[in-house]
N, C-alpha and C positions, 0 to 999 in steps of 0.2 A: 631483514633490511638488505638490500643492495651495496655489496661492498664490491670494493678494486683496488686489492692489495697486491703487494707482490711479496712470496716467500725468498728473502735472500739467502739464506742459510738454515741450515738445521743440525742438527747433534742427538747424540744417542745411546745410553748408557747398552751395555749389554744385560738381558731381561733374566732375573733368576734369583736365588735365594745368597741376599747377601749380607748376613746375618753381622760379618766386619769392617762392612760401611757405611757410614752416618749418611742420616737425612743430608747436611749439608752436600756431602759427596756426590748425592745419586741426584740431585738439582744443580750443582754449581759445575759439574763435567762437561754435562753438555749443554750447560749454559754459554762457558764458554767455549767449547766445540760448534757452537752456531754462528758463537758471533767471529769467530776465526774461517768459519764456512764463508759468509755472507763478506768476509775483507774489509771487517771492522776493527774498531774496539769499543772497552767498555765505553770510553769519553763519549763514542757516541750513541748509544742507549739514552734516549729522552722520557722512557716509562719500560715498564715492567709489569705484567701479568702472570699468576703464581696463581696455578688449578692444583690444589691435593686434597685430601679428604677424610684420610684416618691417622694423621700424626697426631695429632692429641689423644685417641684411645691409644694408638701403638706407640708414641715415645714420649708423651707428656706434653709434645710442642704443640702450644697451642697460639691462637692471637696473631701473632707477627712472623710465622712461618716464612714467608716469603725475605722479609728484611733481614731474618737470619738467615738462610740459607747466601744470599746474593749476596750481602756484606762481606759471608766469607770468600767470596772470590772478589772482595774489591770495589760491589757495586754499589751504592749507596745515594743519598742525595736525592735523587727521581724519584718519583711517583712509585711507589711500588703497591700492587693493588693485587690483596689474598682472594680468592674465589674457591669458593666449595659446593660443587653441585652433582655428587655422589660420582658415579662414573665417566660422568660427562664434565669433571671439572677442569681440564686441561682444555676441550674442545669448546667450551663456556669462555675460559680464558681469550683463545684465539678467535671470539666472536668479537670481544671483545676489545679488544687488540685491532681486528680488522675494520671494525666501526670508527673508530678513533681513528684512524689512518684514513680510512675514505674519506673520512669528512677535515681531513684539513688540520686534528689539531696535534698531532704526531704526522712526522717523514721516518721516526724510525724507535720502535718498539721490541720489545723483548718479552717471549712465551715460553713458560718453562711449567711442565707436568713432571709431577714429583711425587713417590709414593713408597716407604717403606712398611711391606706387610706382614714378614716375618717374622716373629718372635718364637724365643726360648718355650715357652706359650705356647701354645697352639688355640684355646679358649682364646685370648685375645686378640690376636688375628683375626676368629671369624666374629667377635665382638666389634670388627668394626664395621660390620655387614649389618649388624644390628638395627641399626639410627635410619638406615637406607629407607624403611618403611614408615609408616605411620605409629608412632610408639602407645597412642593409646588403642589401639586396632591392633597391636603387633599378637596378641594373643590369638585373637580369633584369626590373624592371617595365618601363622602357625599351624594352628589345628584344622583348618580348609586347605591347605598343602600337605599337612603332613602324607594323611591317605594312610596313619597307623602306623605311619614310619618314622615318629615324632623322636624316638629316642636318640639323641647326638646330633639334631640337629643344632646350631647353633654353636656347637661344640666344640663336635668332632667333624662337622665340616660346615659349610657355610648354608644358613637357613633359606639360601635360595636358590641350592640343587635340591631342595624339595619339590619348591615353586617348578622347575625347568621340568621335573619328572612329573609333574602334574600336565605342565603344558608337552610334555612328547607323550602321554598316552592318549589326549585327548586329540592331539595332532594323528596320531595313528586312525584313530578310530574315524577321524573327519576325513580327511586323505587315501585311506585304504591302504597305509605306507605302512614299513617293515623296519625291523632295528637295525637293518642290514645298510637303509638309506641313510639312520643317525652316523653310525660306522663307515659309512663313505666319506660325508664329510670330516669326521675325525682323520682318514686316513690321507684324506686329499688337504688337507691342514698341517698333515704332517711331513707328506711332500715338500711344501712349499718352503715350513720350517728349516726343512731338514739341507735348505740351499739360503740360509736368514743366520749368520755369525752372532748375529745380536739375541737370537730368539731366544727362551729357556732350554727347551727340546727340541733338541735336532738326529733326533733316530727318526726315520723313517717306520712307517709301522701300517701293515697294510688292514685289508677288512679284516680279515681271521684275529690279527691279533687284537686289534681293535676291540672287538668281540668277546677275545678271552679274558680279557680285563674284569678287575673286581667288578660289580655294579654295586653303585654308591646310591642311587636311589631308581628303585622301578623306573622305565627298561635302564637306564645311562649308564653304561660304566664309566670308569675313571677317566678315558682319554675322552667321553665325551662333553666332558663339563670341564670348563677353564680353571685353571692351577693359580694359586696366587703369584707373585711376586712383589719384588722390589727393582724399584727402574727409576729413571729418569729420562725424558724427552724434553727438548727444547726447539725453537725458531726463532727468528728474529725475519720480521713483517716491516717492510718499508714502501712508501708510499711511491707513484711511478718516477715524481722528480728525482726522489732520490737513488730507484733502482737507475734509471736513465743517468745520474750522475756518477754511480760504480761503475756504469757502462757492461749493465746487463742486456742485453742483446735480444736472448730469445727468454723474457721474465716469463717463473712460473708465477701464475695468478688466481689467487682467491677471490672466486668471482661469482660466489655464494655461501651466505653461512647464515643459517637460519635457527632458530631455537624458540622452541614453544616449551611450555610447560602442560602436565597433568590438567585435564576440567572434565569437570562429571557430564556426561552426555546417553540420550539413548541410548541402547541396544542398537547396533549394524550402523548407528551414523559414524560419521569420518573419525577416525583417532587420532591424538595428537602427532602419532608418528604418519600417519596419511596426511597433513596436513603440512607438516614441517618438508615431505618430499616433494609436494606440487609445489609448495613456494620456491622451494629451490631451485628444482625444474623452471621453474617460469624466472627464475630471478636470474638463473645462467644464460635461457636461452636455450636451452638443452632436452632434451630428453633420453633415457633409457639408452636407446639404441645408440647413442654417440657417446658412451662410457665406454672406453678401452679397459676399466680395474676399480673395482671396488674394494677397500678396507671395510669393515662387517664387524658390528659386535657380537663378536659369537659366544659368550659368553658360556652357552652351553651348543649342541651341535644342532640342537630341534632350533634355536633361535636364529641360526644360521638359513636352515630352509624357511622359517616362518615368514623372514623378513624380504625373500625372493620377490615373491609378486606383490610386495607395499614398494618396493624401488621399480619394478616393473621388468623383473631381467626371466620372469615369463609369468604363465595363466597357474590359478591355485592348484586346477586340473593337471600342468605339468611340471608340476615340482620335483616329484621322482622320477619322472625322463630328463629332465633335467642334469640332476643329479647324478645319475646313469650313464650319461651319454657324454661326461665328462663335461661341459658347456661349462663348468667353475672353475675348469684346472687350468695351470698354467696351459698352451696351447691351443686352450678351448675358446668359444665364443665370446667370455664374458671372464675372465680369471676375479676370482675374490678371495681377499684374504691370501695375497700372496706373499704376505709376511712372517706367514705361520696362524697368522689372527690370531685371537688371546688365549685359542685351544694350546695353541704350541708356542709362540711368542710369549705368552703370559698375559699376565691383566694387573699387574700396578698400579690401580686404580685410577688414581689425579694423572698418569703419567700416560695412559693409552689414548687421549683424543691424539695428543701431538706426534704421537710417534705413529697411529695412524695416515698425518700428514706428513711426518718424516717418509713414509716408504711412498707414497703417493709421490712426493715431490722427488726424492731418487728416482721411481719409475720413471718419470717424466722426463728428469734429465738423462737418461738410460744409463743409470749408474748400478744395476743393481744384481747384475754380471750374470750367474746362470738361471734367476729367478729373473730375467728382465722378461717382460712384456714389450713387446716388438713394435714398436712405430707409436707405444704410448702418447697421448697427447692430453687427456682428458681423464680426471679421474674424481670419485667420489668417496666420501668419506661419511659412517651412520655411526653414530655415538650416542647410546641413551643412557641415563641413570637413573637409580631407585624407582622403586614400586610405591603405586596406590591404586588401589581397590583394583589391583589385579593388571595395571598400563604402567608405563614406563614414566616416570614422573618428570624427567625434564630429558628432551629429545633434541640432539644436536644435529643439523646437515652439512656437508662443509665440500662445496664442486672446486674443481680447480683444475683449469689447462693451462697447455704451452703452448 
C-alpha cells in the first residue's frame, strides 16, 4: 500500500546479551527514548504497535506482551496491538502503524520491536527458532538442510545455520564464488559495527580472521552467521499534519512499505521477495540507483550477497566484483548494513525491523557521526521472516527519504 508517514523520533536500546534486563526494560527504554526524540509525550500516543516473537518460548509472556511492557512506562488506555510475524515482526508493526497514519485514522502512533533471546538455556533460545518453519514439515526440513550435519542443530545452535550452509554451497557452486566473498562481507560488517555504540560487536575483524573462525556449519564460520541478542527498538510515526505541527521542517518519510507473504509458485517465477521489491520501487517512485543505504537481513553473510541483485544494487554475474571492489562499504557506491546489520549488531528478533529504520532515519538526519553516509537522502530497508518450503515466509520492504 501506498503510505506517507513521517518518522518523528526513534530510540534504541544497545544490541547484546542482557541476561539482567526484563522484557519490560528492552521495549519500554526506547519507547520512551522516541517519544522524547519526536518532542512528545506519552498523552500523546493515540495507538501502539508491539512486533516480538519468542517471549512466550523465552519468558513465559505470552498474549498481552505489548500492554505489559508499555503499561510499565505509563502507557495505557490506547489501542495497543501485539504482532508476530517471525523476523519481520517489528517491520509488520511499522506497516502497520504507517497504514493507519496515511489513511487518516491516527496523526500520532507508536512502534516498538522487542525481543529478549538470551537464556541461562541455550536449548531455549534456539527453540524459539523452532515455530519459524512449518511444524508439521519441520522434520523433513531438518533433514534436507542438515547435509549430515544434523547433530546440535536445534540445540546447540539455531536450525537455520544449517538452512544458510545449504544456501552458501549452493551459491558457490552457481556463482563461481569463494569463502573468501562470505568473509568479506562478514568483515565489511564489521567495520561498520565496529563505528555503531549500539551494536553487539564492535572489534573490527578483517578476512583472515574472519576465516580463522570456528565453522559452525559447512563453509560458514561463526562471524558468518548472525549472533542472537536482546534489544529493543522503537519510533513513533505521525501523520504530515502533525509533523508540520512540531514544525518539522525537513520530515523523514515513509514513503513505502510493502509486505507480502509466502505462496507456492513455479520454479524461476517471481518470489515473494521479488515482488515485495518492485512494489516498493514503484510505490516510492524510486529505483535502485537513487538508494544512498541499504539495511539487509543478513542473517547469515551468503544472504547478504543473495539478496544483491533481488534489490537491484547489481547483475547475479556481479556479485563478487561487487563485493571486491568494495561498492557495500561505507565510502563505496552503494553502503549496506551500515549499522553493523544483524552479523555484528545482532538480531533480536521482533526488535530488528525498527532498528533497521532507526539507523536509516539517523543516516538521513546525518547523525550517525563516523558511520555517516554523506549527503544521505533516501534509504531502504529488507526485512523477511520464517521459512516455507525453502522462501522467506513473510517479506517486509520499507523506502524512506528526506
Amino acid at each position: 500500500m501506498r503510505v506517507n508517514a513521517v518518522v518523528a523520533g526513534v530510540g534504541m536500546t544497545p544490541f547484546g546479551k542482557h541476561l539482567d534486563k526484563s522484557l519490560k526494560w528492552l521495549g519500554g527504554q526506547p519507547a520512551l527514548d522516541a517519544v522524547k526524540d519526536a518532542g512528545l509525550s506519552l498523552s500523546d500516543i493515540e495507538a501502539a504497535y508491539v512486533g516480538n516473537c519468542a517471549a512466550g518460548t523465552v519468558t513465559g509472556q505470552e498474549s498481552i506482551r505489548g500492554q505489559v511492557i508499555l503499561s510499565s512506562i505509563g502507557l495505557g488506555k490506547v489501542p495497543i496491538i501485539n504482532i508476530e510475524n517471525a523476523c519481520g515482526s517489528s517491520s509488520t508493526a511499522l506497516n502497520q502503524a504507517c497504514i493507519m497514519v496515511s489513511a487518516g485514522v491516527y496523526d500520532v502512533v507508536l512502534v516498538v520491536g522487542v525481543e529478549k533471546l538470551y537464556h541461562e538455556d541455550k536449548a531455549v533460545s534456539y527453540a524459539a527458532f523452532a515455530g519459524a518453519v512449518d511444524v508439521e514439515e519441520r522434520d523433513k526440513f531438518l533433514a534436507d538442510m542438515s547435509a549430515g550435519q544434523s547433530e546440535g542443530s536445534g540445540t546447540k545452535r539455531s536450525m537455520f545455520a544449517d538452512f544458510y550452509g545449504v544456501l552458501a554451497r549452493e551459491f558457490m557452486q552457481k556463482h563461481g564464488t569463494s569463502i573468501e566473498h562470505f568473509a568479506m562481507v562478514s568483515a565489511k560488517n564489521s567495520f561498520h559495527g565496529s563505528l555503531n555504540p549500539n551494536a553487539q560487536f564492535q572489534n573490527e575483524m578483517t578476512v583472515e580472521e574472519v576465516l580463522a573462525q570456528p565453522v559452525i556449519v559447512d563453509p560458514l564460520t561463526r562471524p558468518m552467521l548472525c549472533p542472537l541478542a536482546d534489544g529493543g527498538a522503537a519510533a513513533v510515526i505521525v501523520s504530515e499534519r502533525k509533523a508540520r505541527q512540531l514544525g518539522i521542517s525537513k520530515p523523514v518519510r515513509v514513503v513505502s512499505s510493502v509486505l507480502h507473504s509466502y505462496f507456492d509458485h513455479p520454479p524461476g517465477e517471481k518470489s515473494v521477495t521479488d515482488i515485495c521489491i518492485e512494489e516498493a520501487y514503484y510505490e516510492a517512485g524510486l529505483g535502485p540507483d537513487d538508494l544512498d543505504l541499504v539495511e539487509l537481513h543478513d542473517s547469515s553473510a551468503v544472504t547478504e550477497l543473495i539478496t544483491y541483485p533481488h534489490l537491484g544494487l547489481c547483475k547475479d554475474d556481479d556479485i563478487a566484483k561487487t563485493m571486491a571492489d568494495g561498492d557495500t562499504r561505507l565510502g563505496g557506491r552503494i553502503p549496506v548494513n551500515t549499522s553493523g546489520g544483524l552479523l555484528r549488531k545482532g538480531h533480536p528478533v521482533g526488535a530488528t525491523g525498527v532498528a533497521q529504520l532507526t539507523e536509516i532515519t539517523k543516516q538521513l538526519r546525518g547523525e550517525c557521526g563516523d558511520r555517516q553516509v554523506q549527503g544521505a537522502r533516501v534509504g531502504l530497508a529488507h526485512n523477511g521472516g520464517g521459512t516455507i518450503d525453502e522462501e522467506v515466509a513473510a517479506m517486509n520492504i520499507t523506502v524512506v527519504v528526506r
